[in-house]
Residue, then its C-alpha position, 0 to 999 in steps of 0.5 A: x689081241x692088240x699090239x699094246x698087249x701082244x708087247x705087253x705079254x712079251x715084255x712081262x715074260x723077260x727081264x728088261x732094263x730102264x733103257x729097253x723099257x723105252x724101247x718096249x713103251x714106243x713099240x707099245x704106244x706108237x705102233x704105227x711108227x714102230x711098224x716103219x721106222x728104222x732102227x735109228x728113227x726108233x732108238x732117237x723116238x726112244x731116246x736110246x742108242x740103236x744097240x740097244x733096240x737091236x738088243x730088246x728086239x732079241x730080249x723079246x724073242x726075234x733074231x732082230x730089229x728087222x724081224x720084230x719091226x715085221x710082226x709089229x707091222x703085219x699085227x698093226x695092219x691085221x687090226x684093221x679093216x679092210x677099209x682102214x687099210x686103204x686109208x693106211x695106204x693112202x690110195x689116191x695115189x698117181x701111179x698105184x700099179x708102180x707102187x704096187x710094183x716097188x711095194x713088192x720089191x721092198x718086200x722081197x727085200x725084206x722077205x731075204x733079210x729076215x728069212x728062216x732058211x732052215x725053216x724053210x728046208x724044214x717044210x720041204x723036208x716035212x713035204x718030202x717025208x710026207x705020205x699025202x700033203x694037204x695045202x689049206x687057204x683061203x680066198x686069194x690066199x689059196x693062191x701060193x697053195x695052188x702053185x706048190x700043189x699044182x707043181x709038187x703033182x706035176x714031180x708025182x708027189x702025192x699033194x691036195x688043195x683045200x680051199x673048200x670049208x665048212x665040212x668038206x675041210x671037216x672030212x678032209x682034216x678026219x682022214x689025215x693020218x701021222x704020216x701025212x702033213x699039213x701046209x697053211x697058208x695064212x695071212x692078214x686075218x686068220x680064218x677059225x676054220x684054218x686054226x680049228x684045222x690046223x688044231x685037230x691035225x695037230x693033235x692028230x700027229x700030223x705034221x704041220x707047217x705054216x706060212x703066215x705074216x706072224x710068227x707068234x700067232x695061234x696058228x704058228x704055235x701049233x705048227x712044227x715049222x713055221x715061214x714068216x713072210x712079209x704081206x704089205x700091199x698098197x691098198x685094201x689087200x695084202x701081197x702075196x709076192x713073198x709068199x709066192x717066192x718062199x713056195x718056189x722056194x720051197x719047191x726047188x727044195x722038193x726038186x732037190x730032195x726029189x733027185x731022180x724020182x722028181x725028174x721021172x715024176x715030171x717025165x710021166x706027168x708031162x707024157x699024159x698032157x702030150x697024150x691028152x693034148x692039153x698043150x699047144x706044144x711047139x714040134 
């Protein structure tokens, strides 16, 4: 869905006034400007006082400015193609690494200004419940799922990653029971696999969450609970740094929830490396 309609949808299913109505035209004409601007850039576009779009940006279903300005830009940039991304970022740069760097710590500054903390405790309470926990990404974005598996077994938790698609997530998506839970990650574009995934376990009773840059997508509306992430990077891929920081996130959640058992799981899962040898250990 383009971002004209995806605005188009929101406007028509609430009441605005004229001075919205302008607000909610700049959004649909200008995303590019409406993915960056602030709330003053936006209002004086407009032609409005910044209470206003404040004011349309809760009409329309976000907690605030700061938030829609989030999901309009990961939508804006999911339109494109990987190639458009890097014109969009204008690569020839001097230093991409400390742009990479500083893009990163805008995102995390974003990522603390529009967080869902109880979404996030959601999801490790949902973990924390679960039988069997099954993380699905794909390609890099399997990344964040690979840390909170790797460190959510290490507690002694009963957790998976899944980044094998085709009929392997099939059969692993088939034995999935109510009181198991699915995590998704998903970010820029969305893999049929993942929905059609995410779709079976949910009819399934299974608990689901995702963590994704766009809260009002498919995918978000079939999860329970739903993390969104800013995912902007300097080039051709997104960043998966707030990502990463809403996994830690959720993990010291686990450890949290976890108490006495956690600290035990970890106890017998750091004896057998010492057994096996896996570690260069200092004495």
């Amino acid at each position: 869905m383009s971002v004209q309609r995806w605005i188009a949808d929101l406007a028509a299913a609430t009441t605005t006034g004229p001075a919205a109505t302008r607000v909610v035209d700049v959004l649909a004409t200008q995303p590019h400007l409406a993915s960056y601007a602030s709330t003053a850039e936006l209002a004086s576009r407009a032609g409005v006082n910044v209470a206003t779009v404040v004011r349309t940006a809760r009409q329309l279903g976000f907690s605030g400015w700061p938030a829609l300005r989030l999901e309009v830009r990961s939508r804006y940039l999911a339109s494109l193609s990987a190639r458009q991304v890097y014109a969009e970022h204008d690569a020839a740069v001097a230093t991409p690494a400390i742009d990479a760097i500083r893009r990163d710590i805008e995102n995390l500054e974003t990522l603390a200004a529009t967080i869902d903390v109880e979404a996030l405790q959601a999801v490790a309470a949902t973990i924390d419940a679960a039988s069997k926990t099954v993380v699905v990404g794909s390609g890099t974005f399997a990344a964040p799922g690979l840390q909170l598996v790797h460190i959510g077994t290490t507690m002694g938790r009963e957790m998976q990653l899944e980044r094998h698609f085709g009929t392997h997530l099939a059969n692993t998506v088939a034995r999935m029971r109510p009181e198991d839970c699915l995590v998704t990650f998903s970010l820029w574009w969305l893999p049929r696999q993942v929905l059609e995934a995410t779709e079976i376990a949910n009819e399934r009773g299974v608990s689901t969450c995702v963590v994704t840059d766009r809260r009002m997508s498919p995918l978000s509306e079939l999860a329970d609970h739903v993390v969104v992430v800013p995912s902007e990077g300097v080039s051709s891929f997104p960043s998966l740094t707030p990502a990463m920081a809403v996994v830690h996130g959720i993990l010291a959640e686990l450890t949290r929830l976890g108490g006495e058992d956690a600290r035990q799981g970890v106890e017998r899962t750091e004896a057998v490396w010492a057994r096996m040898g896996l570690f260069d250990l200092p004495d």
